[in-house]
C-alpha positions in Angstrom: 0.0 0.0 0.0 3.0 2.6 0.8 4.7 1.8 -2.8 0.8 2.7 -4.4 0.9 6.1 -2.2 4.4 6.5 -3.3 3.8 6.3 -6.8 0.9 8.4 -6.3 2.8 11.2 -4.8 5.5 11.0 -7.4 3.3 11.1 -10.1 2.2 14.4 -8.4 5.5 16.0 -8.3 6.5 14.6 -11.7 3.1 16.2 -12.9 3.8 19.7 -11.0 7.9 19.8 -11.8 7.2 19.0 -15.8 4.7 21.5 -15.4 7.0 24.2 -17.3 7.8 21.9 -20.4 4.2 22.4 -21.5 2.0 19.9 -19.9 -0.2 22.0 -18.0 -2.4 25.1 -19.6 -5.4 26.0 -19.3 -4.7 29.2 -20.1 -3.6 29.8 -23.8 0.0 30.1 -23.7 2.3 31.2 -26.5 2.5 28.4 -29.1 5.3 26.5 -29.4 6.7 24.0 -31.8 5.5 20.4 -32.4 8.7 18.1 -33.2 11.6 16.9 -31.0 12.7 19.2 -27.9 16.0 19.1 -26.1 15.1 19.7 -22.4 18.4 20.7 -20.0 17.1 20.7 -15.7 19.2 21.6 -13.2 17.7 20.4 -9.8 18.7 21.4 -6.3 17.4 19.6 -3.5 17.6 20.5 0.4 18.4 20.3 2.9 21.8 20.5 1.7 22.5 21.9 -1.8 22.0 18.4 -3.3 22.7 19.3 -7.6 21.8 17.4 -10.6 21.5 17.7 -13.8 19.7 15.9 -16.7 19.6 16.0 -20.8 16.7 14.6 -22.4 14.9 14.6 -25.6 11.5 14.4 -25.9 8.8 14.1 -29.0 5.9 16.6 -28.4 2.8 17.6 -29.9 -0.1 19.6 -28.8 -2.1 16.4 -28.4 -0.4 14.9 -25.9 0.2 17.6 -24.0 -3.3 18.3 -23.4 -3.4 14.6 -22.1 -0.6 15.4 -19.6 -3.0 18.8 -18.8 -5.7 16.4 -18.2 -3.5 13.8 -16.1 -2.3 16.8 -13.7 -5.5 19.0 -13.5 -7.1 15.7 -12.5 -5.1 14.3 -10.1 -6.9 13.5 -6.8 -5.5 15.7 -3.8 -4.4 18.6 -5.8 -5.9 21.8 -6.6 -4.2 25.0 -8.8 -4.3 28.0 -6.5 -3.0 30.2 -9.0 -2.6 30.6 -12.6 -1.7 33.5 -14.7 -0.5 34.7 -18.4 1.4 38.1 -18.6 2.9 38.4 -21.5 5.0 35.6 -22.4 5.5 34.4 -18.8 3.4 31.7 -17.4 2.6 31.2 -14.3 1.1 28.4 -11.7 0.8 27.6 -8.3 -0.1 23.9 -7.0 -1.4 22.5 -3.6 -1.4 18.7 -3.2 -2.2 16.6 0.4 -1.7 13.2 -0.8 -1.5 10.3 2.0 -0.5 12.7 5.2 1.7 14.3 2.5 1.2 18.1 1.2 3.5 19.6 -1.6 3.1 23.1 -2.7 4.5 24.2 -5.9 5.1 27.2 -7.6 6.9 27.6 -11.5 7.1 30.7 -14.0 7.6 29.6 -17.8 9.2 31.9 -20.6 8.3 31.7 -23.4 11.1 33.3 -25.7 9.9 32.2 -28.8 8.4 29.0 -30.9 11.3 27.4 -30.2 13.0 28.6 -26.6 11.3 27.8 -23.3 12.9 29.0 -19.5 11.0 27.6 -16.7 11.9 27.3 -13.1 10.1 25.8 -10.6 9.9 25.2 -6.6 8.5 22.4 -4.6 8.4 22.2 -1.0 7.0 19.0 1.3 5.8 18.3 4.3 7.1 16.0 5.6 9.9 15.8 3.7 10.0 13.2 1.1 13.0 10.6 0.5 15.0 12.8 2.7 14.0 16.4 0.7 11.8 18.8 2.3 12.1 20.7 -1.3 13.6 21.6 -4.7 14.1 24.3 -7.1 14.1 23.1 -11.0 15.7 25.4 -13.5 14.6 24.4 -17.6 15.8 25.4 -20.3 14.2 23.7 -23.3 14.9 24.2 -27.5 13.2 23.1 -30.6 15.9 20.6 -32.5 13.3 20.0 -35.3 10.9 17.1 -36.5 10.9 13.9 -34.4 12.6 11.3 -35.7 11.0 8.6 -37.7 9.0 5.9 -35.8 9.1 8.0 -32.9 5.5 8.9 -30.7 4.8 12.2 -29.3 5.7 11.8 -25.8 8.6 9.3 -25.7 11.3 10.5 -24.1 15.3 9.4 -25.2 
């Protein structure tokens, strides 16, 4: 039953940290290319500074990231306490109490053009989860062009 909750809960955070690379708008945001993205996070997790850093390319579309919209915006527990367009900056605000858990999130998202996206996000939980009580994401995402043959919208490489 704790491994369900888990994965539950880190579905959330997934959900809330991917936030920026386009999965959750119900406001109209700046549109952005369909085709293959290169996605660069820098994570910092406390207590204590803990740094990482990941490179991944992802497949999008439009399509499925309305089904990742859906996926978040339906997530049992969690409810948007803020969301905003001002200009080209998106922003959103997340409250989730999940299993004794809460997590409160907050991101802004840049849109610098079709093909340039700068988010950065901050999660906090109580009580802190796998040692964390939160993290700060910094994304910084480009258009590379069409997705390569054979490859879904969504799948990650």
């Amino acid at each position: 039953m704790r491994e369900i909750v888990m994965n539950k809960l880190m579905v959330c955070v997934v959900a809330v940290l991917a936030m920026p690379i386009g999965a959750a708008y119900a406001i109209d945001h700046p549109p952005t290319k369909e085709g293959l993205w290169l996605v660069r996070t820098q994570t910092v997790g406390n207590p204590g500074g803990k740094k990482s850093e990941d490179t991944m390319k992802v497949c999008r579309d439009h399509a499925s990231e309305k089904a990742g919209e859906a996926v978040m915006r339906n997530m049992k527990g969690c409810t948007i306490s803020n969301e905003s367009l001002s200009g080209n900056v998106y922003s959103l605000a997340m409250h989730c109490a999940i299993a004794g858990m809460v997590i409160d999130s907050k991101g802004a998202t840049t849109f610098q053009s079709d093909t340039a996206v700068h988010s950065e996000s901050h999660v906090s939980y109580t009580p802190a989860m796998n040692g964390e009580t939160d993290q700060t994401m910094i994304s910084d995402q480009t258009y590379l062009g069409s997705c390569p043959a054979g490859v879904k919208p969504g799948i990650v490489h």
